[in-house]
C-alpha positions in Angstrom: 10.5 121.0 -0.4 11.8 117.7 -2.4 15.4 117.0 -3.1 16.4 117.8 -6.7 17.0 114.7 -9.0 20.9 115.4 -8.8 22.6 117.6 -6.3 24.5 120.6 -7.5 27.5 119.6 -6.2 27.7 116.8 -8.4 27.8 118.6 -11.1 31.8 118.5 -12.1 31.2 120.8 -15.6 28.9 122.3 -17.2 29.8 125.0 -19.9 26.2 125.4 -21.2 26.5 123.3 -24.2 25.1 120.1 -25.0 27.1 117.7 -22.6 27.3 117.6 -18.5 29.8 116.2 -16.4 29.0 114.7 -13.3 31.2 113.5 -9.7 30.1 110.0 -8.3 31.3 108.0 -6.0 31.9 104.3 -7.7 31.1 101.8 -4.4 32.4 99.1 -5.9 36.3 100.6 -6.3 35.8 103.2 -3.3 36.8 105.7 -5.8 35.5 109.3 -6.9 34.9 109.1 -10.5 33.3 111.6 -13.3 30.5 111.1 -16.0 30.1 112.9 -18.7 26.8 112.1 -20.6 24.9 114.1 -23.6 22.2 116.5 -21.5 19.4 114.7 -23.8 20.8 110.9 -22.0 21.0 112.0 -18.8 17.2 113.6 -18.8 16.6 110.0 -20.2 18.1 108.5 -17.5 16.4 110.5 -14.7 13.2 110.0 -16.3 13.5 106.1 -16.5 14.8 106.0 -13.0 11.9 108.0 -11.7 9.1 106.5 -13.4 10.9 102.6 -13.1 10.5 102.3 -16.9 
C-alpha cells in the first residue's frame, strides 16, 4: 500500500469548505508553520509535483 500524497496529520483544518490548512515544517527557519491554500490549488499543486509538470 503507497503513502498518501499528504499525511493526515498534516492536515491543521479542514471544516469541509473550500479551503484546507496544512502543518509543515519550514527547514530553512527550523520552525512549524501552517498553509492554508484553496482545495482546487493544492490538488494543482500535488498534481504538478507528481507528474513533474
Amino acid at each position: 500500500m503507497k503513502k498518501p500524497p499528504v499525511s493526515g496529520c498534516r492536515l491543521a483544518h479542514y471544516d469541509g469548505g473550500s479551503r484546507i490548512t496544512l502543518r509543515f515544517l519550514n527547514h530553512r527557519t527550523h520552525h512549524h508553520e501552517n498553509l492554508e491554500l484553496p482545495q482546487r490549488e493544492l490538488i494543482l499543486r500535488l498534481h504538478e509535483f507528481r507528474t513533474g509538470i
